[in-house]
C-alpha positions in Angstrom: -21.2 -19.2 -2.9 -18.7 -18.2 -0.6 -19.2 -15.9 2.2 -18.9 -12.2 1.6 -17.0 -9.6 3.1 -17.7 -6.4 3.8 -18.5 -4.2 0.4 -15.3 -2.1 -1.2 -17.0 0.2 -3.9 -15.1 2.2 -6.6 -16.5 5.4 -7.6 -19.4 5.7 -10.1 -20.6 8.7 -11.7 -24.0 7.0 -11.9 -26.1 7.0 -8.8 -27.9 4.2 -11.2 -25.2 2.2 -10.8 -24.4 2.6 -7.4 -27.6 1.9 -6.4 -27.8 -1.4 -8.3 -24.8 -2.2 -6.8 -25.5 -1.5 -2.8 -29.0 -3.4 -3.5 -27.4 -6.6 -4.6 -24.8 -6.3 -1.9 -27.8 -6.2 0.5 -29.4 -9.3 -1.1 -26.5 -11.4 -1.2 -27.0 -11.7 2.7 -24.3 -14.2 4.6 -23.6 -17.7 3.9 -22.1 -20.9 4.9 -21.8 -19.0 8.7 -25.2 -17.5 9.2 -23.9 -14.1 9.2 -25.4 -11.7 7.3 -21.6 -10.8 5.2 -20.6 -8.2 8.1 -24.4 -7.1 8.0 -24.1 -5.6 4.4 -27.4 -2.8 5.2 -25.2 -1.6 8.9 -24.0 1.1 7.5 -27.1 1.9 5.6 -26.4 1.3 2.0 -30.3 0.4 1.5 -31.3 3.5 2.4 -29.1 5.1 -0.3 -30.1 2.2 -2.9 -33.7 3.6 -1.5 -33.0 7.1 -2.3 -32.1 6.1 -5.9 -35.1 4.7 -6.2 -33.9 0.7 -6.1 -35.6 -0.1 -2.5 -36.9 -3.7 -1.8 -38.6 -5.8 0.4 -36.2 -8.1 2.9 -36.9 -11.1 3.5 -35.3 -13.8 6.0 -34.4 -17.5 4.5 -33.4 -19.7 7.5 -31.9 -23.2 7.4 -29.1 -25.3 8.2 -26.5 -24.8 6.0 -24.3 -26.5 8.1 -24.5 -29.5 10.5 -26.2 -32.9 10.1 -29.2 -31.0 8.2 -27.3 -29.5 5.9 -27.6 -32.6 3.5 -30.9 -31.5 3.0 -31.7 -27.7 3.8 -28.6 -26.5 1.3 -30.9 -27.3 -1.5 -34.0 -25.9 -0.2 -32.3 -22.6 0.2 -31.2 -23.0 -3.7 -34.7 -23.7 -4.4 -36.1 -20.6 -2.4 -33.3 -19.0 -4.0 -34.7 -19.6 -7.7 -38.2 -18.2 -7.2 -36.4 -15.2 -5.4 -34.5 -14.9 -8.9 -37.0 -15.3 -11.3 -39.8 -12.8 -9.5 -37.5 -10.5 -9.2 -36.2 -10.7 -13.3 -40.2 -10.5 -13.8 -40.1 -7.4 -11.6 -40.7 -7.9 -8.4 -43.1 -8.0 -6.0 -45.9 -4.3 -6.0 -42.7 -3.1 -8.2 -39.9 -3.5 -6.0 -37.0 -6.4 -5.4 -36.8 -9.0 -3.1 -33.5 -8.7 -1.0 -33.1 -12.1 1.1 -31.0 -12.1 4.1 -29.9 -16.1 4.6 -29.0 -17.3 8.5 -27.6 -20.5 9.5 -29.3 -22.2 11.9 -26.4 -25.2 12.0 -28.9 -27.9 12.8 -28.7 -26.9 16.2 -32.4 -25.8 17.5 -31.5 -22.5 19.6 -29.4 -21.4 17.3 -32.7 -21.5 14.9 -34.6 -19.7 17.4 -31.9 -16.4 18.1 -31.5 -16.4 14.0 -35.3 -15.8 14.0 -35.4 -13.1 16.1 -32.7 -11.5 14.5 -34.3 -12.0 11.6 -37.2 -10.1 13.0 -35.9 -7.3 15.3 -32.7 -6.4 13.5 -33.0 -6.9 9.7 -36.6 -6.3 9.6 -37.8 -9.0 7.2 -41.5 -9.0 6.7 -41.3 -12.9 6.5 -39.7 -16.0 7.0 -39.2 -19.1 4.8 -37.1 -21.6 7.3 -36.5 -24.7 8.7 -36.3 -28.2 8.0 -36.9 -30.6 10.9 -40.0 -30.3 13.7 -37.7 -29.6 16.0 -36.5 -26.8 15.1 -39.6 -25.5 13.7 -41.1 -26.1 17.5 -38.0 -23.9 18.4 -38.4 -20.9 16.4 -42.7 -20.8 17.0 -42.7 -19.1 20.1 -40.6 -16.1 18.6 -43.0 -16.2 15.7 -45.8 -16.2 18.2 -44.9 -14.0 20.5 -44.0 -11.0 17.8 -47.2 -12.1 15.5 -45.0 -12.7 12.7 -44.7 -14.8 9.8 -43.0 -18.1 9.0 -43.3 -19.9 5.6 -42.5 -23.9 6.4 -41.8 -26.2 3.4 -41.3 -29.3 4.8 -43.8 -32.6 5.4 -44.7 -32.7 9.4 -46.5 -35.0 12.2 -49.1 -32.5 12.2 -50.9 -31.7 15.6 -50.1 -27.7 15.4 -52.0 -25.1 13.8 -50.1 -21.8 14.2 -52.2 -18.6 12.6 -48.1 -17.0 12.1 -47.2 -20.1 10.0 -48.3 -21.4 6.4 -47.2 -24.9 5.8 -46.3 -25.9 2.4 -45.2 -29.5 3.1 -47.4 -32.3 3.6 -49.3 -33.4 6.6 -49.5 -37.1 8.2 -53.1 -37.7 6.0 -51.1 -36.3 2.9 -48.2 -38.6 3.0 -47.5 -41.0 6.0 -51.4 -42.9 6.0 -51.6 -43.0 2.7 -47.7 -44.6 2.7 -49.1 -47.4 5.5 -52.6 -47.7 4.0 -50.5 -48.7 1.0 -47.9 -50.7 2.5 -50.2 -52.8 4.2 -51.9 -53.9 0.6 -49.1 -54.0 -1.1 -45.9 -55.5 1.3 -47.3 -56.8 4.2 -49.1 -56.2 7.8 -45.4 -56.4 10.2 -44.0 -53.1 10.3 -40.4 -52.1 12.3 -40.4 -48.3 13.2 -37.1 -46.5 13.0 -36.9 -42.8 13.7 -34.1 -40.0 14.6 -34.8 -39.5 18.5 -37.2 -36.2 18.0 -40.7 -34.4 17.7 -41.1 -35.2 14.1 -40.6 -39.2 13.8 -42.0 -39.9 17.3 -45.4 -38.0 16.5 -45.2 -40.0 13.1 -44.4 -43.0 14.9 -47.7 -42.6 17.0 -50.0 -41.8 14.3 -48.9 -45.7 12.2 -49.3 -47.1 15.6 -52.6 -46.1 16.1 -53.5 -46.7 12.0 -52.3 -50.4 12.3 -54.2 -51.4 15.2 -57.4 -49.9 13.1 -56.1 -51.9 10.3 -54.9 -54.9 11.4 -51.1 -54.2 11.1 -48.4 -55.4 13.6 -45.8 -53.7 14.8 -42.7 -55.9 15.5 -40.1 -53.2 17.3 -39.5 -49.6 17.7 -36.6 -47.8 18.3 -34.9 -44.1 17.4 -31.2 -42.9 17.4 -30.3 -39.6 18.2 -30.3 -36.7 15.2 -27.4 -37.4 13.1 -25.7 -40.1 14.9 -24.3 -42.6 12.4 -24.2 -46.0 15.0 -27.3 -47.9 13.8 -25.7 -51.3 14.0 -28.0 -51.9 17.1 -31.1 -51.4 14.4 -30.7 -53.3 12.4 -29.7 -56.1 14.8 -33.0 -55.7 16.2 -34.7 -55.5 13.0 -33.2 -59.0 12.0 -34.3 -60.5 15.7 -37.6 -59.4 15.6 -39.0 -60.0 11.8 -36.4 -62.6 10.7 -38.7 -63.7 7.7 -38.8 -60.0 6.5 -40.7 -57.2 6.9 -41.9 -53.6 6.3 -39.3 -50.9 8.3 -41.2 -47.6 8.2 -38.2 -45.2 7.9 -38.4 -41.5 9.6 -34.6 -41.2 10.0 -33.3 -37.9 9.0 -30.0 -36.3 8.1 -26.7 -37.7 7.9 -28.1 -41.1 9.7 -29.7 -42.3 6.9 -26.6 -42.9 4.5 -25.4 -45.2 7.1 -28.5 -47.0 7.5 -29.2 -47.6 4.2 -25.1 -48.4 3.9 -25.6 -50.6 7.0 -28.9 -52.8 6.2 -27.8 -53.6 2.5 -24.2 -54.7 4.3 -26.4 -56.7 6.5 -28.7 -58.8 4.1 -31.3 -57.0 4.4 -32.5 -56.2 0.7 -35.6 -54.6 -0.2 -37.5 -58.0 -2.0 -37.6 -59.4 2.1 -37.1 -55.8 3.9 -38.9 -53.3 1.9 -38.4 -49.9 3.7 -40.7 -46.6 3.5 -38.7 -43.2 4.1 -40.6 -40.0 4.6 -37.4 -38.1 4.8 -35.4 -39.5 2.1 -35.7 -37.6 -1.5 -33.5 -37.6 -4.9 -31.1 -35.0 -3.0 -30.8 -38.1 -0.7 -30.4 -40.3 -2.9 -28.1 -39.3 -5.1 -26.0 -38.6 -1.6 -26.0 -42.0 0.0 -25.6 -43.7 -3.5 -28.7 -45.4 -5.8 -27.0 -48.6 -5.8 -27.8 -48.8 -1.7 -31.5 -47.3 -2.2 -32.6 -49.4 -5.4 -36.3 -51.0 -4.6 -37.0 -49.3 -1.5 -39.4 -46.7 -1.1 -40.7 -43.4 -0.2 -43.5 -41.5 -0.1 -44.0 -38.0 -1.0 -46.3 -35.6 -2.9 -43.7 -34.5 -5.6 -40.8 -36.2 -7.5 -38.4 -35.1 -10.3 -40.4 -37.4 -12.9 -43.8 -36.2 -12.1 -45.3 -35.8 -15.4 -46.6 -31.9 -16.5 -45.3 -29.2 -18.4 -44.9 -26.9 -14.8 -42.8 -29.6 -13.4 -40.8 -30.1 -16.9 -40.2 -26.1 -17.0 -39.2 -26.4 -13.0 -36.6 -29.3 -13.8 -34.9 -27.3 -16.6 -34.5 -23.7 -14.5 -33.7 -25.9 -11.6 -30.3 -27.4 -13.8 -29.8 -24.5 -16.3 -29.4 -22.3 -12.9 -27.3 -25.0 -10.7 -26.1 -27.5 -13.1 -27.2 -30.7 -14.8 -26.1 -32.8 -12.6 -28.7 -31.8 -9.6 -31.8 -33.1 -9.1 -35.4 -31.7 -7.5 -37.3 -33.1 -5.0 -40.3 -32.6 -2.7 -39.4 -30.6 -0.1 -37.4 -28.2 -2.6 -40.6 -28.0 -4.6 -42.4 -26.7 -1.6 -39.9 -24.5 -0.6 -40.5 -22.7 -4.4 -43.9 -22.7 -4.8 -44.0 -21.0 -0.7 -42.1 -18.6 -2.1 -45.0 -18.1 -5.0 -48.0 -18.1 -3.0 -46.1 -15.4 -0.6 -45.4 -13.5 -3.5 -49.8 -14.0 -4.4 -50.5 -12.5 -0.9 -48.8 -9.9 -1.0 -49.9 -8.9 -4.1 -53.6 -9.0 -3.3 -53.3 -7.2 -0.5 -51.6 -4.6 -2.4 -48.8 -4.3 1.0 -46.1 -6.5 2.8 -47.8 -5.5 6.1 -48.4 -9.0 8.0 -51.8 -8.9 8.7 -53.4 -8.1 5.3 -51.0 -10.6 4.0 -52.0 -13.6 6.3 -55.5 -13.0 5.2 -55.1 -12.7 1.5 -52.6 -16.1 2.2 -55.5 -18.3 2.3 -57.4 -19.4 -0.9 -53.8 -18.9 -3.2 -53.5 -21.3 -5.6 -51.0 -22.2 -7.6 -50.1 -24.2 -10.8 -47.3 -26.5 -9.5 -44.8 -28.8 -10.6 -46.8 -31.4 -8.4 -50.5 -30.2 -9.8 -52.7 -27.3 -8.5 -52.0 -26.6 -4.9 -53.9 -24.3 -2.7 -53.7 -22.7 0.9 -56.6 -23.7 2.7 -57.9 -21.7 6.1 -56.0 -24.2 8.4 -53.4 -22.6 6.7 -52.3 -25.8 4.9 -52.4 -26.6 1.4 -54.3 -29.5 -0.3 -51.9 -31.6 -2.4 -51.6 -35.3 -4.4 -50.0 -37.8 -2.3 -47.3 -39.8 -4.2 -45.6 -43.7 -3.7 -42.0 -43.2 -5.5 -40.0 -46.7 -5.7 -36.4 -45.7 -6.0 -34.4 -46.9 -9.5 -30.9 -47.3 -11.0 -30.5 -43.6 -11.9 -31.5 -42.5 -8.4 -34.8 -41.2 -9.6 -38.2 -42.7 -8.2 -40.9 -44.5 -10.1 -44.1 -43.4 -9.2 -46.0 -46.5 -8.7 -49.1 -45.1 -6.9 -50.9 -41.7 -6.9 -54.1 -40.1 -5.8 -56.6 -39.3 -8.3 -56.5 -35.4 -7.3 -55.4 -33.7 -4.3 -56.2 -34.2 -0.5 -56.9 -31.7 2.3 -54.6 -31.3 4.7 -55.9 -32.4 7.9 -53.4 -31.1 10.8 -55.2 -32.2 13.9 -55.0 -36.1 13.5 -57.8 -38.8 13.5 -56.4 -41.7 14.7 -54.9 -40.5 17.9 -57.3 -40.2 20.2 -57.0 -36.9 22.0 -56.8 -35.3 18.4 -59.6 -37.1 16.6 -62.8 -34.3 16.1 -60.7 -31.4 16.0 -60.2 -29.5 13.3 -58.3 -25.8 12.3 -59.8 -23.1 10.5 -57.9 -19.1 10.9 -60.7 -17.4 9.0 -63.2 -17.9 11.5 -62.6 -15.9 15.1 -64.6 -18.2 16.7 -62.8 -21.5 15.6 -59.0 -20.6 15.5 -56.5 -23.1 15.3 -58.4 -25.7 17.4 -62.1 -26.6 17.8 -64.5 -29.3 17.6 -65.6 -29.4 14.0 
């Protein structure tokens, strides 16, 4: 969708119309630059759309639809996008529209943080659903904090945070990355090479395996990270071959536009997955389908939903998912969390019968949803418990799900094999435990 420009209307007879008209010009919101389409509300339309009797409820969507990111957050937006659409063709939320208002945060951290608090102080939005990496989630908390309001985050984390202004839809290191090395180690071997993009996200995660293989009898035979979207990895995978030359696991928490030229790079090198079987935690079918299948075949990566989970939710989330952006796209995890986020909002603010933030994060906890993955639900750590899924990637760019959890896990955000973590635990209904205590 291109950007839009500012709004020419012809005349209509029909306040009707006209108000139908300025509302969807509010809700079309700016894209591909951030901008919010020369601010379509700054000369009030909304409030006349309001006077007719079409007002909605604004609310801010904020990725990177540009920069090294934007490999991955453009389809989270579509998928945020598509449970916008379809509540509001089922009417809403308490009887009125949802108008999003998309910003750009370009994969560049500040930016992320002055998009939120224009999200905030200028268009109003009684909530957030934004941002991909940790970084830039760690950039915008402290305008969430500081102004008690809300952020919806979809995407799997290193854990050790528990904000009371943020609900986490994505998985946490006990709902994805221990179950991936608890695996690994039965199933590929007990040598593992970490490779990370230099931030908060993969070094945290990077911690975590460290201290879970020493428990467990693992190795770890090197450890290195290259800065966020830089596409030089030759150095790697040089050190990769030095240090396990018999093979190897390589735990993968690369991110962006790195990974199409790692994966590019190791096949190029030798390295296939029978010898060098590698583990992504930030590589999906949008991913895959990017880079190419042919480099991905065999590996693996571990998440809580893929395109071929088996249920009629996730069969009915494939088709809208096509029939609304074509047949050729696929779903994947994180876009799955950024729909149902959107849902269990949607839940909140329905129970507490108003958009007002405080009734809402309250009602928040104890949704539960029927989701293409299985039954999630938001738990008082402000988490949500989910199954944990092994996907080995296949000719068509889809993943085989060769391993699964019998149900659904508890997120745990506080971990409990680092040390300084271990005891602690999160709970926001409780005054007296908060986001950090000694359960």
């Amino acid at each position: 969708m291109s950007q839009i420009g500012r709004r020419k209307f012809l005349l209509y007879s029909s306040t009707g119309v006209l108000a139908s008209l300025l509302l969807k010009g509010c809700a079309s919101g700016g894209e591909g630059n951030g901008e919010t389409a020369a601010d379509p509300c700054a000369a009030n339309p909304c409030a006349a759309a309001t006077a007719a009797g079409g007002d909605g409820i604004k609310v801010g969507i904020l990725h990177s639809l540009s920069g090294t990111m934007a490999i991955s957050e453009t389809t989270v937006v579509d998928a945020e996008m598509m449970a916008i659409d379809e509540i509001n063709a089922a009417g809403g939320v308490l009887g009125k529209q949802i108008i999003p208002i998309k910003e750009d945060g370009a994969s560049d951290w500040p930016t992320f943080a002055e998009k939120a608090a224009k999200l905030i102080d200028q268009d109003k939005v009684v909530t957030v659903f934004g941002c991909w990496t940790s970084a830039s989630r760690k950039a915008v908390l402290p305008v969430f904090e500081s102004k008690k309001h809300m952020l919806w985050y979809p995407v799997q984390y290193e854990g050790q945070e528990c904000s009371n202004n943020v609900f986490y839809t994505g998985a946490t290191p006990n709902q994805q990355i221990e179950p991936a090395v608890d695996w690994l180690l039965e199933n590929e071997g007990k040598e593992f090479f970490l490779v990370g993009s230099d931030y908060v996200f993969p070094r945290t995660a990077n911690t975590i395996i460290k201290e879970q293989l020493a428990a467990k009898g693992g190795t770890v035979a090197g450890e290195d990270y290259v800065p966020l979207g830089d596409t030089e990895v030759t150095p790697i995978i040089t050190k990769i071959k030095a240090a396990m030359p018999d093979g190897g696991v390589i735990f993968n928490s690369l991110n962006g536009d790195t990974n199409v030229s790692f994966f590019k790079q190791l096949q190029g090198a030798g390295l296939e997955p029978d010898k060098y079987p590698v583990m992504s935690v930030s590589v999906a079918e949008e991913e895959v389908k990017q880079i190419g299948p042919e480099y991905l075949k065999g590996h693996y990566a571990s998440w809580n939903y893929y395109q071929t989970v088996e249920s009629p939710q996730n069969d009915q989330f494939v088709s809208s998912f096509k029939s609304k952006y074509g047949e050729d796209r696929v779903t994947n995890d994180p876009m799955e969390s950024a729909y149902i986020m959107v849902y269990l909002w949607k839940q909140a603010v329905e129970q507490a019968g108003t958009t007002d933030l405080e009734p809402v994060r309250a009602a928040a906890v104890g949704q539960a949803f029927d989701a293409p993955q299985g039954k999630v639900e938001m738990q008082p750590n402000h988490h949500i418990s989910q199954t944990v899924r092994i996907g080995q990637v296949r000719d068509d760019g889809l993943f085989d799900i060769v391993w699964s959890t019998e149900g659904s896990l508890e997120p745990i955000p506080w971990n409990q094999y680092v040390k300084e973590t271990k005891g602690y635990a999160c709970d926001w209904t409780d005054p007296n435990k908060g986001g950090k205590y000694k359960a």
